[in-house]
N, C-alpha and C positions, 0 to 999 in steps of 0.2 A: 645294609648299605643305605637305605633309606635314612633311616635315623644320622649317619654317620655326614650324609653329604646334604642334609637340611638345617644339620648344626653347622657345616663347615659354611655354608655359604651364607647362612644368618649371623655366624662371626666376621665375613666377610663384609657384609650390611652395615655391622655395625660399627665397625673401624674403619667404612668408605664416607661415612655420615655425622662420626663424631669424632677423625682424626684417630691420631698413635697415638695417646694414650689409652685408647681402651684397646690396643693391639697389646700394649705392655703389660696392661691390667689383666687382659684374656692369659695371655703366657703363664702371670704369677698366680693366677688363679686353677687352672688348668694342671700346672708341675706341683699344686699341694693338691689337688685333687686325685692325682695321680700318684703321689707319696702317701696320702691317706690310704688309697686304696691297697695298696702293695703290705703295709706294715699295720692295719686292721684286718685280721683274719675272716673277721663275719662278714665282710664288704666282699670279699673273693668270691661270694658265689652266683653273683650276677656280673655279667657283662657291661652293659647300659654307663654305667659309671668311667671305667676305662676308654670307651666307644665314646663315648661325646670328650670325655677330657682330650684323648687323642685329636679327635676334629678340630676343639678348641685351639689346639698347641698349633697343629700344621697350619689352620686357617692364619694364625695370627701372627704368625712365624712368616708360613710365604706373604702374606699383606703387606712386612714390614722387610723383606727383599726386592720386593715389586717396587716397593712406594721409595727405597733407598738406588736400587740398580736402575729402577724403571723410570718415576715418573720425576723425580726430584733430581736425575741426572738431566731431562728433556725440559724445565721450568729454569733451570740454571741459562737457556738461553732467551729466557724473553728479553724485549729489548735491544734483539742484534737485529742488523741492518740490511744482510747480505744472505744469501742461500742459495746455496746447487743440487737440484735433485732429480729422481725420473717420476714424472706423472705415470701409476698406476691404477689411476681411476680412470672411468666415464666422465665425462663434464655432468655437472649436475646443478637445473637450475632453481634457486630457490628467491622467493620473491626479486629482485632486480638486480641479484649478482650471479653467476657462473661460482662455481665452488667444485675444485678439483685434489683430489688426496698426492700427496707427494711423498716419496720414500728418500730422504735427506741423504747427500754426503755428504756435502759442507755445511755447517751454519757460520757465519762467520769468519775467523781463523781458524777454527777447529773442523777437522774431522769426524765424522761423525753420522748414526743410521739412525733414525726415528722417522715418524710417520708428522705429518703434518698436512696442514689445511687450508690452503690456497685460495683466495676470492678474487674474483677480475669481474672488472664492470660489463665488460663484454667476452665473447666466445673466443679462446685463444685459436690461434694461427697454427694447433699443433697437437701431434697425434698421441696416444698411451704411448707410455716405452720411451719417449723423446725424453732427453738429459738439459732441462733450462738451467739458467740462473740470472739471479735477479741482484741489481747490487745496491737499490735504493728501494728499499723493501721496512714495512714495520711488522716486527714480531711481538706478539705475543699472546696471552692466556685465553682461552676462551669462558668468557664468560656470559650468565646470564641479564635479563635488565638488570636486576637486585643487586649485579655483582658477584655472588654466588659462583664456583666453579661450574662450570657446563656439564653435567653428567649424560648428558645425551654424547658428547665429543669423548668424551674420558671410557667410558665402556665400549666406547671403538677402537679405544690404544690410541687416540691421538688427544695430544694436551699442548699442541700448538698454534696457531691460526695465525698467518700475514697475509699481506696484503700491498698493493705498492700503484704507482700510477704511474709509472712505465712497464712497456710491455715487454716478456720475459726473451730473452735470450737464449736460443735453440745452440746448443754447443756440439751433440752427438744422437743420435739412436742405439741406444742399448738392443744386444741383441736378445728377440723375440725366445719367450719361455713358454712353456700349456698356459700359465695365466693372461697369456695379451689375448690367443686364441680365443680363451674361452673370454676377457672381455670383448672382444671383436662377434662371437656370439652373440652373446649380452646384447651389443648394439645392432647386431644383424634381426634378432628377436623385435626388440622396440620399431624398430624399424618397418619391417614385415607387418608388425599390426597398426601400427599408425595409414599403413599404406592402404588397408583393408577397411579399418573406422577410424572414425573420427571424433574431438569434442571429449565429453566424460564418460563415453563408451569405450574410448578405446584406454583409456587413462584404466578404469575397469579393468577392464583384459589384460594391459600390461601389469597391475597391480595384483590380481591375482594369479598371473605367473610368474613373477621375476618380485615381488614385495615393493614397487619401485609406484610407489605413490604420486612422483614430483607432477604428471600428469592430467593430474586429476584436480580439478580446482576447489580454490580454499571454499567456497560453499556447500559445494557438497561434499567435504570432508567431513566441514561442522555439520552437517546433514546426515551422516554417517555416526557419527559421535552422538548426537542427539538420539537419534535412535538404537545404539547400542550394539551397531554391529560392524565398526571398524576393524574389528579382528580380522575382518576377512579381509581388509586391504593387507595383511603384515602378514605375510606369505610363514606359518605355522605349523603345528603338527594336523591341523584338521587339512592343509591340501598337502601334506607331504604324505598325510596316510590316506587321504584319495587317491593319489598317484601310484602307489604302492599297489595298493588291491587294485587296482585297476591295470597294472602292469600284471600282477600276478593272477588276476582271471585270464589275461588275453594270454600269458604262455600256454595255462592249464589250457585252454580250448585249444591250442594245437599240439598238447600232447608232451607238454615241457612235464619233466618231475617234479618234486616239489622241491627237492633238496636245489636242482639247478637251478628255479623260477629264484628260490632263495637268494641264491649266488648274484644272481642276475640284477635281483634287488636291491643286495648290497650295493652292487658298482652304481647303479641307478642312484642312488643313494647322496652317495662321494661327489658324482655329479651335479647333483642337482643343488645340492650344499657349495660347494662351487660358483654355479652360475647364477644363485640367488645371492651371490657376496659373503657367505660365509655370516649371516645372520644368527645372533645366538639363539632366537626362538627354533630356525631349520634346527642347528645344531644338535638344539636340544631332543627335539621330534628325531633327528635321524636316530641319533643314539638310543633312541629307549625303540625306536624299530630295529636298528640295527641288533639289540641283545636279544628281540624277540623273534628274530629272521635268525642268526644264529644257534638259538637254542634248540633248534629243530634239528642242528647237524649231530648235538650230543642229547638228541632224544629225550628232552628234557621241557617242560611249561617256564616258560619267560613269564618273570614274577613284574607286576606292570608300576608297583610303589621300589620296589630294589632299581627298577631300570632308570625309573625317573630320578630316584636318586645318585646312581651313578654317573648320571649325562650332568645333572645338577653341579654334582663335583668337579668333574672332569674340565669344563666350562669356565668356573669359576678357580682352579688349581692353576689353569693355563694366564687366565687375566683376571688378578681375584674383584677389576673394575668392573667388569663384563655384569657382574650381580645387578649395575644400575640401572641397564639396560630396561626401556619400561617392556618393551615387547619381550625381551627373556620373562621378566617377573608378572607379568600379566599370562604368559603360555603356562609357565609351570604355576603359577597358582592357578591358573582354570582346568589345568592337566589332573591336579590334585582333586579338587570340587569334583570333578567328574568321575575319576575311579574311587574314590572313597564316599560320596555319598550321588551320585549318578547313576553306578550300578545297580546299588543295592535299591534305589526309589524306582527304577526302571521295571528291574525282577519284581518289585510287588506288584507294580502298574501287571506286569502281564497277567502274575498267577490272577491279579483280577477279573480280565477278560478271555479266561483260559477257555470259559465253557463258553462262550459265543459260537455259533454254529455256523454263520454265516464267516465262511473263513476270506473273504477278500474284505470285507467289514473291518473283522477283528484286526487283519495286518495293517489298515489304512488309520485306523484309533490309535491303534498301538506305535506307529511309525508318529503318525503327531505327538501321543503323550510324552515321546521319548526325546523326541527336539524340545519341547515344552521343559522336560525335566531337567534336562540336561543343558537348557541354556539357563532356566533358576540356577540348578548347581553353578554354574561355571559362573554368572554371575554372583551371588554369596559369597564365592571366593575370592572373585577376585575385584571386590567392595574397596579394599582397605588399599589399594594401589589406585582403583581407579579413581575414585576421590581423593585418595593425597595428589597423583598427578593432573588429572585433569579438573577438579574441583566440581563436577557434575556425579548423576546420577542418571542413568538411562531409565524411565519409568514404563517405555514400550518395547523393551529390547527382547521379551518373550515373542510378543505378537510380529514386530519384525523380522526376529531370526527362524519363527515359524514359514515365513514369506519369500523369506528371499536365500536361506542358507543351499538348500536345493537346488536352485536358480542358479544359485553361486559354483557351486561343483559342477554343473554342466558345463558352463556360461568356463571355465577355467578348462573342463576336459574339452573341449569342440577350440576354442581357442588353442589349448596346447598342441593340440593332433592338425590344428591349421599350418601351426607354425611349421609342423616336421613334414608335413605332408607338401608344403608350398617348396619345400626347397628341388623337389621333383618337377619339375617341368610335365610328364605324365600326366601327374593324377592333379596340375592345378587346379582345372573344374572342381575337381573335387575339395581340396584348398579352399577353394573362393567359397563354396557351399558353407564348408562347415565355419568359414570366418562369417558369411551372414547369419548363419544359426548363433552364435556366439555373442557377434553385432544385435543382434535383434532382443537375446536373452539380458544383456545390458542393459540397454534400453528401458524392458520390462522393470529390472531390478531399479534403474536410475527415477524411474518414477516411481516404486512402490517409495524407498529410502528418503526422500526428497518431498512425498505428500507428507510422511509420517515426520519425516524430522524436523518438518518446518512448524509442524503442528507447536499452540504455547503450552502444553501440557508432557510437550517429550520430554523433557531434562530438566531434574531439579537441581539448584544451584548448590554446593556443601561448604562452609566454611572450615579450610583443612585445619585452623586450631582449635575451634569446637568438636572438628570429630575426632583430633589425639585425643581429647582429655573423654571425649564417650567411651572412645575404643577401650582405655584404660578404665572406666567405670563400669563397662558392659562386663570385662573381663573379668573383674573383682564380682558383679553381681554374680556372672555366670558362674563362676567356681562356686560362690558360696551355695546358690541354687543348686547345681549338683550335689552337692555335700548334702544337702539336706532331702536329697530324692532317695541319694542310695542308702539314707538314716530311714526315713519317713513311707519310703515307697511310693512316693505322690508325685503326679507331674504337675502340680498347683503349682508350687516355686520357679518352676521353668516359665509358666505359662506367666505368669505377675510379672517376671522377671523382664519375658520379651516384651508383653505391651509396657514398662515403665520404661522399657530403652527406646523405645519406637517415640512416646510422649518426651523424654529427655529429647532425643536425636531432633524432633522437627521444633519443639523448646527452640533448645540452644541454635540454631540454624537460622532464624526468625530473630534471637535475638542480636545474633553476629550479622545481620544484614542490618541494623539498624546504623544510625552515623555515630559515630566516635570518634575523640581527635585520633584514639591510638589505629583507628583504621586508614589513616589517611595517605595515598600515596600518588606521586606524579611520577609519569613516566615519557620521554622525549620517543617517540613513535619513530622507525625508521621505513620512514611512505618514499624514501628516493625527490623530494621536493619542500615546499616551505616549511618552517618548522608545526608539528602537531604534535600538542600535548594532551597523554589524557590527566584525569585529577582523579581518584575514587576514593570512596566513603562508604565502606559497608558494601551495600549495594546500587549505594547513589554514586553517580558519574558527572564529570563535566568535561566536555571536548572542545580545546582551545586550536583553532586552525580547520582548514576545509580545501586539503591543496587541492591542485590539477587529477586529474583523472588518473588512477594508475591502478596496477594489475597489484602493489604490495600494498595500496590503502586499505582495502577491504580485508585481503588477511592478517595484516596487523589489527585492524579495529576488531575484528572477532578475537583474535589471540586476549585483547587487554579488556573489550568491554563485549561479554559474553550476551548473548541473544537470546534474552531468555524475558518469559513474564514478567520476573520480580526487577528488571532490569530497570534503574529511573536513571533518563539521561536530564540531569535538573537545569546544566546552560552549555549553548552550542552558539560560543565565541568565534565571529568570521573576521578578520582582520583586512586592512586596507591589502587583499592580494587575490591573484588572478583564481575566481572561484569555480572548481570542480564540479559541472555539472552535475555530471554522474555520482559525484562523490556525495553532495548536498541530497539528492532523490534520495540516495543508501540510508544514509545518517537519518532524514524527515520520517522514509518508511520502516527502516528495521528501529528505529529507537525513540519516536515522537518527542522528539524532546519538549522540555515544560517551557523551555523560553526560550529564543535566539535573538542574540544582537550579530548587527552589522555594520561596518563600516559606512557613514551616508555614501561619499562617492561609489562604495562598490553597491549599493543599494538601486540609486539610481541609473548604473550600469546594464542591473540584472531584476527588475519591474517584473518583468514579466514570470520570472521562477520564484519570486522569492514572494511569499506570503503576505499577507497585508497587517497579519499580529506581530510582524518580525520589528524589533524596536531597532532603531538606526540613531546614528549620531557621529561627533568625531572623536570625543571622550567617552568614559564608561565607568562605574565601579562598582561592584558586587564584592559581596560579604556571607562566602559559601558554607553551608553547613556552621557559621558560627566563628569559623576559626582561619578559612581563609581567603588573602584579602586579594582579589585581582582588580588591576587598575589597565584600562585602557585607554592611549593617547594616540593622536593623530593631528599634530598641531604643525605650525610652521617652520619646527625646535626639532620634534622626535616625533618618530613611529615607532612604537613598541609595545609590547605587553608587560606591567611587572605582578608578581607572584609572592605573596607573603606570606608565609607559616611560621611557627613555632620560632622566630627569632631570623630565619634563615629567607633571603631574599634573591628571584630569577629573575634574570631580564632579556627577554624574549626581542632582542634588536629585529624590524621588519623592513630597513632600509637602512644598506650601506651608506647613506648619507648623513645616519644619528652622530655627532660630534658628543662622543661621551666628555671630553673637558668643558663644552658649552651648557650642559643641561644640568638640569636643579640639583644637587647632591643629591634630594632624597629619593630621584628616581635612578642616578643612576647609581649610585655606592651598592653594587650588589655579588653575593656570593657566587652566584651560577650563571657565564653570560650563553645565550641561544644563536644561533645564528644560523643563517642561509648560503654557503658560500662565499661571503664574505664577511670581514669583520668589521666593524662599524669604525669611525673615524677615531683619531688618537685613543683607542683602545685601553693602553697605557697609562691614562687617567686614571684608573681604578686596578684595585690590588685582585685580581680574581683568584678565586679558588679552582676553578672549572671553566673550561670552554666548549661545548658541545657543538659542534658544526654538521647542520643537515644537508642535502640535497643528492644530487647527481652527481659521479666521480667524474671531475674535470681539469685540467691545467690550472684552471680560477683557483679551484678549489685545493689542492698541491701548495700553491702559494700560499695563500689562508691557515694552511695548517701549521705551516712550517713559521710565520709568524708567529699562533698561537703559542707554538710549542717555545716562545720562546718568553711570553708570556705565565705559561705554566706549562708543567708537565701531566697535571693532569687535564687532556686533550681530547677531545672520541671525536670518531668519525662513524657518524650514523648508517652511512653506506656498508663501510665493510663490519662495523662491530655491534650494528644491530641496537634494538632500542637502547637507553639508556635512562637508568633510576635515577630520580633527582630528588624525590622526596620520598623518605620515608618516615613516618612517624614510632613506629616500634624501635627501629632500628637510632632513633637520634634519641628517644629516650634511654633506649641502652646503653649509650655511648654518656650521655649525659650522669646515669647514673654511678 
């Protein structure tokens, strides 16, 4: 089963990643592998051949159902204006919008059920289970900066996102099913602990009971991530098999069977999977317990690589999107790393220290080697997802999950036992005890996390096209290394093998951080205020804008310009507008930058914060990296910024009062215009290809759009559709070529 459902859902991967043709390619491949085997007699007497061809056919087969019935039927409505559906989410908030899931009946004229994904500037007027509808609403795709399909959105079954600036229309309340309950749990839980702590303790607690991160702020998130132990916010098989054993001690001590604790565990199980949102990492953890609780009724050893591959398949049969899921493929590859090479480094660690005599010694060595061992394994495996997604390396993520993993299952058990124990009016005291023990165990953890991740040594940065093409030349050495061990009998070949991939890996990484044009890209930042662009190069950066203070500037500026040593912010462009205190401290202390300009009058405004090396003026022009050319004006004519790369030219408008028919052709004739809520005067002078509009959702802004739109159609609205690529240099030499 193993084998069977690591290939189904590796076919799944790769027909989510490179499209139907390789679903068609799998089929044709797959049915002559399958005719070879049937009508060659000496192939008949293995398995293996049949077993993956079959995975092959199914995997490619439902991919190309799902992606015909499922997703290709819910894309056919991007673009429509109108929708009616029941909110069955929590509201949930993510940098400056509310974002609530919706189960469709209407889109437009048609009829119709699918999941979609709702954004409101503010907290609707309105409960789960309530039937809205919106009749001046913009649908469609979710995407990433780059463009890119959203695979965070799509492995949740939802592939639609709108948005609209009027507020929705309550038509009915659908009647209440076990899912509102248990969402009404859900928010009784969140609830309960916020009431108890507060700040990123309690964000904590809720995170490691219920997976529900939104909480917990964007610093020590990346403080989390730097140090290598974010797993533990993504509610997992490491607290769904806490919960378990800990469920099933507390029957045995009063005398429960095992068969029944089992039983009990299952429902436990169902539950909890449930009230965690139906997460495919739970999912996957319940199921490989579930076969291993089960297996006890037909007196039989739950095999723990057949189980993981079952839950694998099952997962992936049901949504074959769900594979994108980074928290599924992060669980099951660390799930992997540990029963296949965690065990077996553990059992040697022991028969090591078998003969120690001092027996509370030897368990307390033994209990460290085995966190130690087992967070290497789980980290080695699961390398190749966490650098493709998040493009770091944890370098302390041992030494932390030595620290705090411990911590963390208490800090989760005293916490969960608070929750059920408070709904008792009784044993409150008791409630409030164990929420301070829980409170306090956060605490602990929120400062070990936080010394260690701020440290410049936690996280090394990875260049994700330098490490495909290692991955693939590790792999070639390593095979041929092998080949020659089991020729030769020698572990030389292994050992050359791993330090020339070690000297490739930090090579090629060193040299992908250097500037290059084809590294080059802008990205319009969605901070809810004036426009802010970053620029990157490798590992060099430039940050154009410095808005008002806000709770989404900081997590977007870590999202795009990661905090890390190798990190050069080379110019930090302040434009004639109202400057962010807080935001300018961030920017000076987390990224030093090598120079800043500012506008003279905002200079003279703000003497007192701004630096005395800081260069001012009411013009500007820099010449980045070589290649490109930013122009700054501030005259009697225009305020703006323009932007020149590769042929293709931005113009960052900073005042609704720029007369694009009155200024120089050569500033304004440009490709991409930027703008703040408003759009600059006679507009319409210029043939745009792009209009990007930043700030806060307003009535202003409503107006503005719906100008643009008419302007062009290709329109963004940075509030609801999140940053947006303006430059890309790979991708225009692509197109170019």
């Amino acid at each position: 089963m193993f084998v069977f459902g690591f290939t189904f859902a590796a076919v799944c991967f790769a027909c989510c990643k490179t499209g139907v043709y390789s679903a068609y390619i799998s089929v044709l491949v797959s049915v002559i592998a399958l005719l070879v085997f049937f009508f060659v007699r000496s192939l008949r007497k293995t398995l293996e051949i049949p077993l993956v061809a079959a995975a092959v056919l199914l995997s490619a087969v439902i991919f190309l159902l799902f992606l015909n019935l499922s997703y290709k039927k819910a894309v056919a409505f991007e673009g429509e204006t109108a929708f009616t559906g029941k909110i069955i989410s929590l509201p949930q908030k993510i940098s400056n919008s509310f974002q609530y899931e919706i189960e469709t009946e209407s889109i437009g004229e048609k009829f119709v059920k699918l999941k979609l994904l709702y954004s409101s500037s503010e907290e609707l007027d309105c409960d789960v289970y309530d039937c809205i509808s919106i009749s001046d609403a913009k649908i469609f795709l979710p995407k990433n900066a780059d463009g890119k399909d959203s695979e965070r959105y799509k492995s949740r079954g939802i592939y639609l996102r709108a948005y609209s600036f009027d507020m929705p229309q309550i038509l009915f309340t659908y009647q209440k099913t076990p899912l509102y309950y248990v969402l009404m749990l859900r928010k009784s839980i969140i609830n309960t602990v916020l009431e108890s702590s507060s700040g990123d303790r309690a964000g904590i607690i809720i995170a490691m009971i219920l997976g529900d991160t939104s909480y917990i702020s964007p610093k020590t998130q990346e403080h989390y991530a730097n140090s290598g132990t974010s797993h533990l916010l993504a509610v997992s098989g490491l607290h769904v098999s806490i919960w378990v054993s800990f469920l099933v001690v507390f029957l045995t001590i009063f005398g429960v069977k095992k068969k029944a604790a089992n039983l009990i565990s299952l429902l436990f199980l169902v539950f909890f999977t449930v009230v965690t949102g139906f997460s495919p990492s739970v999912i996957r953890a319940s199921l490989m317990l579930a076969v291993i609780l089960i297996s006890v009724f037909f007196k039989r050893r739950g095999d723990s690589l057949n189980s993981l591959g079952l839950s694998v398949f099952l997962i992936t049969a049901i949504n074959p999107f769900a594979v994108l899921s980074v928290s599924l493929r992060l669980s099951v590859m660390a799930t992997l790393g540990i029963i296949t090479m965690g065990k077996y480094y553990c059992g040697r660690f022991a028969k090591l220290v078998m003969h120690m005599r001092i027996v509370l010694l030897k368990r307390l060595i033994v209990y460290v080697a085995d966190i130690i061992i087992i967070t290497v394994c789980a980290f080695i495996s699961t390398l190749p997802v966490t650098v493709a997604v998040f493009g770091k390396v944890s370098l302390i993520a041992p030494l932390t999950n030595l620290l705090v993993v411990f911590l963390s299952s208490l800090t989760m058990i005293f916490g969960g036992l608070g929750v059920i124990i408070n709904y008792s009016e009784i044993f409150m005291p008791v409630a409030n005890l164990w929420f301070a023990i829980a409170d306090m165990l956060a605490g602990v953890i929120l400062s070990f996390v936080n010394t260690l991740g701020s440290l410049t040594f936690s996280a090394l940065p990875v260049n994700t096209t330098v490490y495909a093409f290692w991955l693939a030349g590790t792999a070639l050495l390593l095979i041929c290394s092998i080949i020659i061990f089991f020729r030769k009998k020698t572990r030389f070949p292994l050992e050359v093998t791993a330090a020339v991939c070690l000297v490739l890996f930090i090579l090629g990484n060193v040299a992908a951080s250097l500037p290059s044009r084809s590294n080059i890209r802008g990205t319009v930042l969605d901070v809810g205020g004036s426009p802010v662009i970053v620029l990157q190069n490798g590992r060099h950066y430039a940050l154009l804008g410095c808005p008002r203070d806000s709770g989404g500037f900081e997590y977007e500026l870590r999202r795009f310009i990661p905090q890390m040593p190798s990190t050069c912010l080379d110019l930090l462009l302040i434009p004639n507008e109202n400057l962010g205190r807080d935001s300018y401290n961030n920017i000076v202390e987390n990224y030093s930058p090598k120079e800043i300009f500012t506008d003279f009058s905002l200079y003279k405004e703000n003497k007192n914060l701004l630096s005395d090396n800081v260069k001012k003026g009411t013009t500007a022009k820099y010449l980045l990296w070589g290649e490109v050319d930013i122009s700054y004006y501030n005259t009697n004519n225009v305020n703006c910024v323009i932007i020149k790369f590769g042929g293709k030219t931005i113009m960052v408008s900073l005042c609704p009062s720029n007369d694009i028919s009155k200024i120089s052709l050569d500033i304004a004739t440009a490709d991409t215009l930027i703008c703040r809520d408003c759009l600059p005067e006679n507009p319409s002078a210029v043939l745009w290809n792009e209009i990007i509009i930043t700030g806060n959702v307003s009535k202003k802004q409503q107006v503005t759009y719906k100008r643009a739109l008419a302007l062009t159609q290709n329109t963004y609205l940075t509030a609801y559709e999140g940053s947006v690529l303006v430059i890309d240099a790979r991708r225009d030499e692509y197109e170019q070529a």
